[in-house]
C-alpha positions as CSV (number, residue, x, y, z in Angstrom):
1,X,115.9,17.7,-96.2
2,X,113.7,17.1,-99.0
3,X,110.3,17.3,-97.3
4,X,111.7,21.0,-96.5
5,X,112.8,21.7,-99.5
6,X,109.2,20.5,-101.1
7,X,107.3,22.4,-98.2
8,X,109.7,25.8,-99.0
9,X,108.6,25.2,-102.9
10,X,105.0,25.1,-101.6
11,X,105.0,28.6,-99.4
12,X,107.3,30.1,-102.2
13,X,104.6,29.1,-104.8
14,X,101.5,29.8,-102.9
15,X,102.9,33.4,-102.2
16,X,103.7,34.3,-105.6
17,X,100.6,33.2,-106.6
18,X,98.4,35.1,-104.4
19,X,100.8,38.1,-104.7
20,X,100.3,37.8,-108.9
21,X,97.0,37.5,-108.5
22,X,96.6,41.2,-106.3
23,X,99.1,42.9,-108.5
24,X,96.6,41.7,-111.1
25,X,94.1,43.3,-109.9
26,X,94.9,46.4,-111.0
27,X,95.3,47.4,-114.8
28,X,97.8,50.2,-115.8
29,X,95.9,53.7,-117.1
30,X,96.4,55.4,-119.9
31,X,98.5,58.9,-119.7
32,X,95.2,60.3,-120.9
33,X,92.9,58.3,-118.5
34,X,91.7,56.6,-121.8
35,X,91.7,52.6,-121.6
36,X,93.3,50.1,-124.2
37,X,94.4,46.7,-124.4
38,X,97.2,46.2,-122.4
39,X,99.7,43.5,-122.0
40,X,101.7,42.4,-118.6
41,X,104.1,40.0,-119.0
42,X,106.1,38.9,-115.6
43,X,109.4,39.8,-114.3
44,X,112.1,37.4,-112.7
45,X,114.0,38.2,-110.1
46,X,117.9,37.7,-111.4
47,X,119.5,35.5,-108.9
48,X,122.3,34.8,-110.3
49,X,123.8,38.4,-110.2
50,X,122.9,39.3,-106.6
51,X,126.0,39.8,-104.1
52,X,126.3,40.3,-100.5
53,X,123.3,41.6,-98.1
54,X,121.0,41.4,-101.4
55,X,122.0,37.7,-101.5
56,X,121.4,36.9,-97.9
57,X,118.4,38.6,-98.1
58,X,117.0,36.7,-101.3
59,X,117.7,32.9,-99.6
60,X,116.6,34.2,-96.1
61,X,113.2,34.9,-97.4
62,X,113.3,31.9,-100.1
63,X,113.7,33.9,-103.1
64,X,116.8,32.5,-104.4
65,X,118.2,29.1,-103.3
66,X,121.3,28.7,-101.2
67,X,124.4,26.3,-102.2
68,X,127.2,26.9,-104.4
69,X,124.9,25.6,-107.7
70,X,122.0,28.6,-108.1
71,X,120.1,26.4,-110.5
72,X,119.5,23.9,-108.1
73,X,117.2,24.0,-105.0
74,X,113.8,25.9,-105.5
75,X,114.7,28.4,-107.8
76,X,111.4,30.0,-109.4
77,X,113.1,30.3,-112.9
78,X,110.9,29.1,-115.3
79,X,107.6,30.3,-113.5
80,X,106.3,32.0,-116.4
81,X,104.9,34.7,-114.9
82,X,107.9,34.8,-112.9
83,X,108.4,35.9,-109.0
84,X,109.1,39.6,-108.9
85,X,105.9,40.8,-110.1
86,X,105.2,42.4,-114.1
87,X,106.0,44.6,-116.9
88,X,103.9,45.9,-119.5
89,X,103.9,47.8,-122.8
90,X,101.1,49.4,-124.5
91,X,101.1,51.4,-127.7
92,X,98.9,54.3,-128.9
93,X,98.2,56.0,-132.0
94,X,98.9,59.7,-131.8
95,X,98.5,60.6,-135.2
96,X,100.7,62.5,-137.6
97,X,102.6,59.4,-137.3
98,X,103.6,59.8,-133.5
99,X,102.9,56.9,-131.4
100,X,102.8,56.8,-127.5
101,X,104.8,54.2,-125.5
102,X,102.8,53.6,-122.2
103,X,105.7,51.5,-120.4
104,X,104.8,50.5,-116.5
105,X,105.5,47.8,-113.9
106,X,105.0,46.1,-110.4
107,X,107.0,44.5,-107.9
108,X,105.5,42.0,-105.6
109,X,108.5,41.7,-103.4
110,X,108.9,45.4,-102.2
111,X,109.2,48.5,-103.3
112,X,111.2,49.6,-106.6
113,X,113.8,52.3,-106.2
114,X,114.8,52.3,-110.2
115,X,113.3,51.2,-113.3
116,X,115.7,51.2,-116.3
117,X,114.1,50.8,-120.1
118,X,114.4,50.3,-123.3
119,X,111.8,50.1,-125.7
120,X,112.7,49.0,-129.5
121,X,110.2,49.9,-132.3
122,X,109.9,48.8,-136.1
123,X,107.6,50.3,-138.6
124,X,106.9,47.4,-141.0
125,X,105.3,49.9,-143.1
126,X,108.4,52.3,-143.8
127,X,111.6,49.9,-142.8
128,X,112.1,52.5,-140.1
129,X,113.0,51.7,-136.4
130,X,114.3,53.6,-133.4
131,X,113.8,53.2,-130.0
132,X,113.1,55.2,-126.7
133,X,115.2,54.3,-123.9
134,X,115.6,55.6,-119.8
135,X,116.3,55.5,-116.3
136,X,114.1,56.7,-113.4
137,X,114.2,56.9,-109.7
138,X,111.1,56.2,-107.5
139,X,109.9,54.9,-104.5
140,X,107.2,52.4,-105.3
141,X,106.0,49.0,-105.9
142,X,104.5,50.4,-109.5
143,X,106.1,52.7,-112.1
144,X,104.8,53.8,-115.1
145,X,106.6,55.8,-117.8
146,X,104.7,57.2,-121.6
147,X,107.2,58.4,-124.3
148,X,106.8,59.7,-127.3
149,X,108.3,59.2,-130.8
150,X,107.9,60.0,-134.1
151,X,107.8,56.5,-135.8
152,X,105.8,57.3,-139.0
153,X,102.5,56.3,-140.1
154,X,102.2,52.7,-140.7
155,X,102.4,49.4,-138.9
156,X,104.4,49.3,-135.8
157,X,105.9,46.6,-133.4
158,X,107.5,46.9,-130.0
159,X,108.8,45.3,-127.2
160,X,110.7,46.8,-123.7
161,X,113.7,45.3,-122.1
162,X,115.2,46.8,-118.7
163,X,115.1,46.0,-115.0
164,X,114.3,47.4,-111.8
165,X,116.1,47.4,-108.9
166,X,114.4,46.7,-105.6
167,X,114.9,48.9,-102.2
168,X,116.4,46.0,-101.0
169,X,119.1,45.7,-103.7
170,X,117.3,42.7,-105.7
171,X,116.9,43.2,-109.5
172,X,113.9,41.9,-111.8
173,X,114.4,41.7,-115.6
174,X,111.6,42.5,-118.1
175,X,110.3,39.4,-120.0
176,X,110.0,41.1,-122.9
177,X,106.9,42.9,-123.3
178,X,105.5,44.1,-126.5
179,X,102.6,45.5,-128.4
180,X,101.9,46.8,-131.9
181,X,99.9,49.3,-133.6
182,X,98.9,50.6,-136.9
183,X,99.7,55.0,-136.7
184,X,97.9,57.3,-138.7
């Protein structure tokens, strides 16, 4: 049993690797075609929330471990650039104090039906914050999304929370991506 389980870790490692490494082949564009610095962070698929046929699916293809314990087994948690694919955030300065949130993201385990997000900002410069936040329905292993807000000129942080959902019923959690800018 442990030889299998060992040789499952193995494939289930191998295959997220090379699957990272051709969804990192491509690099988000800009809404205006410009380029930037952009920065992906991974997703995880959430195991421990998955129910019924989403479940069965997960453990059939060695996504999520079997057993009553979901920690144990070969769980992929702390893969830091995690098993369903990535998420990235990229800021850009507008001017007049208007910034441009470039959110996007890619599945390597199928395609994504609906991406929700939430992106939090803080302008160091003025004490201000808001946030811009959303749901969208698609059929596709990438999704991109650029929102604009009026944040004020100054220095400004951000980072994106959210999830997508998979066509399969699997969901992926944002790591967390951020970025920051200085807006004129």
């Amino acid at each position: 049993m442990q030889a299998l389980k060992r040789f499952l870790t193995l494939v289930l490692v191998a295959t997220v690797v090379i699957a990272s490494a051709m969804v990192g082949l491509t690099k988000p564009a800009l809404a205006d075609g410009g380029s930037g610095s952009t920065i992906r962070v991974p997703m995880k698929l959430d195991c421990e929330n998955l129910k019924g046929s989403a479940l069965e699916y997960a453990i059939a293809h060695g996504l999520c471990p079997s057993g009553d314990n979901i920690h144990d087994g070969i769980a992929p948690d702390d893969i830091r650039w995690g098993n369903c694919g990535w998420s990235s955030l990229f800021i850009e300065d507008l001017g007049i104090g208007a910034a441009a949130f470039h959110m996007g993201a890619g599945s390597s385990l199928g395609p994504i039906v609906r991406a929700n997000y939430n992106v939090s900002w803080f302008n160091w410069s003025t004490g201000s914050g808001g946030n811009v936040s959303g749901s969208d329905w698609l059929f596709s292993t990438t999704w991109s999304r650029t929102r604009v807000d009026n944040t004020g000129r100054g220095f400004v942080t951000a980072t994106m929370s959210g999830n997508v959902l998979l066509a399969w019923g699997g969901t992926c959690t944002f790591l967390y991506p951020s970025d920051s800018e200085t807006i004129h």
